[in-house]
C-alpha atoms as an extended CHARMM CRD file, in Angstrom:
* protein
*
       115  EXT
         1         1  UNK       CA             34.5070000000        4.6380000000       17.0080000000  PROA      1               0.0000000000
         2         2  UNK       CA             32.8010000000        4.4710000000       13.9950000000  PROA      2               0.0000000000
         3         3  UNK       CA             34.4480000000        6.1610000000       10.4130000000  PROA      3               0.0000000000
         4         4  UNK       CA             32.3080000000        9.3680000000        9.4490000000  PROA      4               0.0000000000
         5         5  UNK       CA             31.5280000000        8.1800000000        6.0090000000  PROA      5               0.0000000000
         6         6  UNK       CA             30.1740000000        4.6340000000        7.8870000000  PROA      6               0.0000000000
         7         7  UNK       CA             27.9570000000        7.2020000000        9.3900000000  PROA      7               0.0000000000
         8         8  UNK       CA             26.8890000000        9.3220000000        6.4040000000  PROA      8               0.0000000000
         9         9  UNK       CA             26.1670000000        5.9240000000        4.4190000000  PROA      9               0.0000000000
        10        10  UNK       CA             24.0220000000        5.0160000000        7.7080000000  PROA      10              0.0000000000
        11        11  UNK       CA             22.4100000000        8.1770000000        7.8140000000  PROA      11              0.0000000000
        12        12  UNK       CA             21.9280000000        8.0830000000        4.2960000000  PROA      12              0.0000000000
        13        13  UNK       CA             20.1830000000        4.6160000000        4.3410000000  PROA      13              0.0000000000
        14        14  UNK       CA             18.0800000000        5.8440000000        7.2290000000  PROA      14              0.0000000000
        15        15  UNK       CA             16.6670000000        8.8780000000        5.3160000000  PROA      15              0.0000000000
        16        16  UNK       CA             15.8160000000        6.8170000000        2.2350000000  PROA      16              0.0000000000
        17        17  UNK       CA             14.0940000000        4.3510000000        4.5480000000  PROA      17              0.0000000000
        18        18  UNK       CA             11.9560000000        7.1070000000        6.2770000000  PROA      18              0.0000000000
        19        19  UNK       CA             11.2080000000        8.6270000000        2.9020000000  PROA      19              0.0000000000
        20        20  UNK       CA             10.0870000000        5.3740000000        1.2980000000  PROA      20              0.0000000000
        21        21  UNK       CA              7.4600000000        4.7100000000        3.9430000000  PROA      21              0.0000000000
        22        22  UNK       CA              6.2480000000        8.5310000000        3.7170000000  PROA      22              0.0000000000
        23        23  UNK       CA              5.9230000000        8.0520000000        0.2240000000  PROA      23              0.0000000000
        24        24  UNK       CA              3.5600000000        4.7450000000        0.4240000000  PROA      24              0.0000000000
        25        25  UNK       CA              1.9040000000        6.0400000000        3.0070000000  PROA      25              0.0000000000
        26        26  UNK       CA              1.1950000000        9.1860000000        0.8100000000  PROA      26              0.0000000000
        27        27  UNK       CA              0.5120000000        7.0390000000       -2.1250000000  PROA      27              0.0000000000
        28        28  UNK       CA             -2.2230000000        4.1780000000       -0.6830000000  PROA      28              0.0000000000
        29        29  UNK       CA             -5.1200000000        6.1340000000       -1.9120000000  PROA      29              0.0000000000
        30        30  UNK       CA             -7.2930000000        4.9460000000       -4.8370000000  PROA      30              0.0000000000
        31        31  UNK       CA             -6.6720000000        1.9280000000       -6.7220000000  PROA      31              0.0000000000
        32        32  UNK       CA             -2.6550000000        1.5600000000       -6.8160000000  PROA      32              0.0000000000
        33        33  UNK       CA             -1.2800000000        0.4230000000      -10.3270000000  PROA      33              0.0000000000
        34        34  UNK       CA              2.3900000000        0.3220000000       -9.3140000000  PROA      34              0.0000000000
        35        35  UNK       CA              4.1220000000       -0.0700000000       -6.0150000000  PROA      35              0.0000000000
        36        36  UNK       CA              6.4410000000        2.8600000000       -4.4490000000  PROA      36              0.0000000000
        37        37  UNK       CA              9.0190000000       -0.0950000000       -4.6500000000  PROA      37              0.0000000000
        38        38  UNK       CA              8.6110000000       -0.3700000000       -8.4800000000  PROA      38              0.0000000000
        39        39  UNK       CA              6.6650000000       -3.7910000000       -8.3770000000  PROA      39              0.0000000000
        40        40  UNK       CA              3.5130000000       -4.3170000000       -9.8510000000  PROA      40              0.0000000000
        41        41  UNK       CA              0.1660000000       -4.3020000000       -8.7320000000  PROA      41              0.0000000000
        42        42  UNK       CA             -1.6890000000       -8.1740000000       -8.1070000000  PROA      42              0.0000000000
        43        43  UNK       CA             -5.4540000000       -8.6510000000       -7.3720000000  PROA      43              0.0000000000
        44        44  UNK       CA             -5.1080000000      -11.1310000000       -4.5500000000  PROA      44              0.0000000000
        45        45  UNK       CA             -8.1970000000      -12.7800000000       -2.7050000000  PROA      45              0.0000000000
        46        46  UNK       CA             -7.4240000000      -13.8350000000        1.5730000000  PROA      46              0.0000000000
        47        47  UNK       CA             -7.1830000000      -17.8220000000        1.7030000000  PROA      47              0.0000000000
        48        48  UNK       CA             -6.6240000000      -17.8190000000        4.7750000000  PROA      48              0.0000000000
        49        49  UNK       CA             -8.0490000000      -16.5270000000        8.6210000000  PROA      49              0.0000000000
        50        50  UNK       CA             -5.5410000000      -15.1500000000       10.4270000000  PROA      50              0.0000000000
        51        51  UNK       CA             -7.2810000000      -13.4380000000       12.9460000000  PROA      51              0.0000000000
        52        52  UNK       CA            -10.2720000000      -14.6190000000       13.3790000000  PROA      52              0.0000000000
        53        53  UNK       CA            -12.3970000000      -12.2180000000       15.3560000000  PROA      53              0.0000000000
        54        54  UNK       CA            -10.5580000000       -9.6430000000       12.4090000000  PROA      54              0.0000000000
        55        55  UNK       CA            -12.9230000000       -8.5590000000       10.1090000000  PROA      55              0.0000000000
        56        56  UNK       CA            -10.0080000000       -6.6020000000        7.4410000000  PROA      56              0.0000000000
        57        57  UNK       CA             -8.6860000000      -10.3420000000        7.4630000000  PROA      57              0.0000000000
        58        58  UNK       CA            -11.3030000000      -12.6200000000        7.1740000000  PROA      58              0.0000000000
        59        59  UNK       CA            -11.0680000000      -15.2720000000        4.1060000000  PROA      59              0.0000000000
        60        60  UNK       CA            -11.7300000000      -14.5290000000        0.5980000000  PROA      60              0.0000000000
        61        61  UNK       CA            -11.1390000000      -10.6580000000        1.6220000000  PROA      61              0.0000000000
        62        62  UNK       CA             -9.6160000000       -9.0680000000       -1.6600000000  PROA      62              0.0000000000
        63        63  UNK       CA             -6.7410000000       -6.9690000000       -1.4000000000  PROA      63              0.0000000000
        64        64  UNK       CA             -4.4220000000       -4.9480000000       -4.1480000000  PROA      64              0.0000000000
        65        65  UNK       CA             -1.2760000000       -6.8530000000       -3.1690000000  PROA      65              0.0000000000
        66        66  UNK       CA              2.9900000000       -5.7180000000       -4.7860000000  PROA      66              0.0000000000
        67        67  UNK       CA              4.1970000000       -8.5470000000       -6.4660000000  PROA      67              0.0000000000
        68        68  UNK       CA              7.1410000000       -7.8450000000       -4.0520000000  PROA      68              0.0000000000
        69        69  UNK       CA              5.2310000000       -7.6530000000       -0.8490000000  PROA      69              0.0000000000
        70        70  UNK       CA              6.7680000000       -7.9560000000        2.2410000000  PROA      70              0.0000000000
        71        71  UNK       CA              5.2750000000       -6.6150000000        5.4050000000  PROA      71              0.0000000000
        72        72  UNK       CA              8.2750000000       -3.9910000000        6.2010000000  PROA      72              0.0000000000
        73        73  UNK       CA              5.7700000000       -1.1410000000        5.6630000000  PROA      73              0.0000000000
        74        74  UNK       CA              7.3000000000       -0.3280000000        2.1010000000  PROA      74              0.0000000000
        75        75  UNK       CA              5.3840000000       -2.3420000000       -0.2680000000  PROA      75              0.0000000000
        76        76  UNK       CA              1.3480000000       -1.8910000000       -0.7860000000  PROA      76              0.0000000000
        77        77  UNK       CA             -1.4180000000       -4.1170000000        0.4190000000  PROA      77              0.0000000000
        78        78  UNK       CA             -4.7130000000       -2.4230000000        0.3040000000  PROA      78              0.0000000000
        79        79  UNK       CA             -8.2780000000       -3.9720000000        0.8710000000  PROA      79              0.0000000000
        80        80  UNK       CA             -9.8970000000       -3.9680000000       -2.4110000000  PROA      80              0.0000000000
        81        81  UNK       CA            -13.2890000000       -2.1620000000       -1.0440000000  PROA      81              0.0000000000
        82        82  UNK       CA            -11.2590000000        0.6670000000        0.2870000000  PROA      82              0.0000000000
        83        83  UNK       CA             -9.4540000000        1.3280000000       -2.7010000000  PROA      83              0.0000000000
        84        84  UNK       CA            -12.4180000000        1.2780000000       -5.0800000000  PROA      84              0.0000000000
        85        85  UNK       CA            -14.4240000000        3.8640000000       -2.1760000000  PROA      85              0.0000000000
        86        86  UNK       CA            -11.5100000000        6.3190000000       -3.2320000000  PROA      86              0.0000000000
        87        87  UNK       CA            -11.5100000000        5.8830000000       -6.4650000000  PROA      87              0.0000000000
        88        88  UNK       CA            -15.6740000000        6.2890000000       -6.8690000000  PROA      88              0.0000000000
        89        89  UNK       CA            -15.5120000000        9.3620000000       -4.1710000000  PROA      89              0.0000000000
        90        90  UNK       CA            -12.8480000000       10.8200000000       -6.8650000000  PROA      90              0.0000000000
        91        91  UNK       CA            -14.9580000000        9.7190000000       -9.6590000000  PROA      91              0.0000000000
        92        92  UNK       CA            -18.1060000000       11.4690000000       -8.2190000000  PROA      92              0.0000000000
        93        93  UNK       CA            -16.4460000000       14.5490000000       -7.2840000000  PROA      93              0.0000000000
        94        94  UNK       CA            -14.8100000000       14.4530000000      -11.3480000000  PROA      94              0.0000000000
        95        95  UNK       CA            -18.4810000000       14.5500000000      -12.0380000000  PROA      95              0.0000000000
        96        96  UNK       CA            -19.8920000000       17.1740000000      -10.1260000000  PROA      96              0.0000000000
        97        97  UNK       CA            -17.3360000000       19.3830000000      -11.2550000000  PROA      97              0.0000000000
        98        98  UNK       CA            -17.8640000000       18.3460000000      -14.9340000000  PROA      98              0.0000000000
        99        99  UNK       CA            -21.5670000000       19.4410000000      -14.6190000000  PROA      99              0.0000000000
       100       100  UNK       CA            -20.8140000000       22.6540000000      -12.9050000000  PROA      100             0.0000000000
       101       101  UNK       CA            -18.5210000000       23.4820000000      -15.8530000000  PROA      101             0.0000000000
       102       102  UNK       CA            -21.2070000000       22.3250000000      -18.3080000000  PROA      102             0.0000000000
       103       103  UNK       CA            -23.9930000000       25.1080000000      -16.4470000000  PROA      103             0.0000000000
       104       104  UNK       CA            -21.7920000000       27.2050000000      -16.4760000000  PROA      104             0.0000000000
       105       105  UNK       CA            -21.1950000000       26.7370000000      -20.2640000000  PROA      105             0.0000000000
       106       106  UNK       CA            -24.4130000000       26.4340000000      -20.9770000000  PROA      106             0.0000000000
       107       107  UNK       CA            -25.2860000000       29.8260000000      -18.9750000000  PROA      107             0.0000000000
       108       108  UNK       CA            -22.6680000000       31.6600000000      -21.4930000000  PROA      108             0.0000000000
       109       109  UNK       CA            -23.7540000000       29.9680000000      -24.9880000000  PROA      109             0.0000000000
       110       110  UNK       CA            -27.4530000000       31.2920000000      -24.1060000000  PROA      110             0.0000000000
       111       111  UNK       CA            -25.7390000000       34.7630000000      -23.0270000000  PROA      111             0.0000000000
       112       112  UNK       CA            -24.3120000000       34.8510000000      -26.5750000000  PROA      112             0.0000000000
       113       113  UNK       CA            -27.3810000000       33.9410000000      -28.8870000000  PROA      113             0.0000000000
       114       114  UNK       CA            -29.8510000000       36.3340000000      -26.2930000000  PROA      114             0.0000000000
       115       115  UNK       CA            -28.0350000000       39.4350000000      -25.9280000000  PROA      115             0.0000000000
């Protein structure tokens, strides 16, 4: 029979395990600059084919890649393309809402000077 504190520090281990992948998996939007892990973000370009009928792993694909990375599901490796598609739909929407604030703006400075 196991010790209860063997089981606690199991438990324990298990919960910061689940947590870590929740948080990457919460996290892989836009382009990453740090790793859930603490490790730094690497621009990395696919040398090789590994699956060739694959299209996400075809060579010369370019990925965000941790300096740690190790394929447990707790370090990030994003394609490049998707990354950058977040960060110019978030970019775009930063926009819109920047010109609907400046009509808006504009709407009560004219308001003010024509009573």
């Amino acid at each position: 029979m196991t010790h209860p504190h063997e089981e606690y520090r199991h438990m324990k281990a298990l919960k910061r395990h689940n947590d870590m992948l929740g948080f990457v998996a919460d996290a892989e939007y836009d382009v990453p600059t740090k790793c859930p892990c603490g490790g730094g973000i690497n621009p990395e370009v696919s040398l090789c084919n590994m699956f060739p009928n694959d299209f996400d792993t075809q060579p010369e694909r370019r990925y965000f890649t941790c300096k740690n990375f190790e394929n447990d599901g707790l370090h990030f490796r994003t394609l490049w393309v998707f990354a950058i598609e977040d960060e110019v739909t978030k970019l775009v929407r930063r926009v819109e809402e920047m010109a609907e604030e400046i009509d808006r703006l504009k709407s009560q400075l004219y308001q003010l000077h024509h009573p």
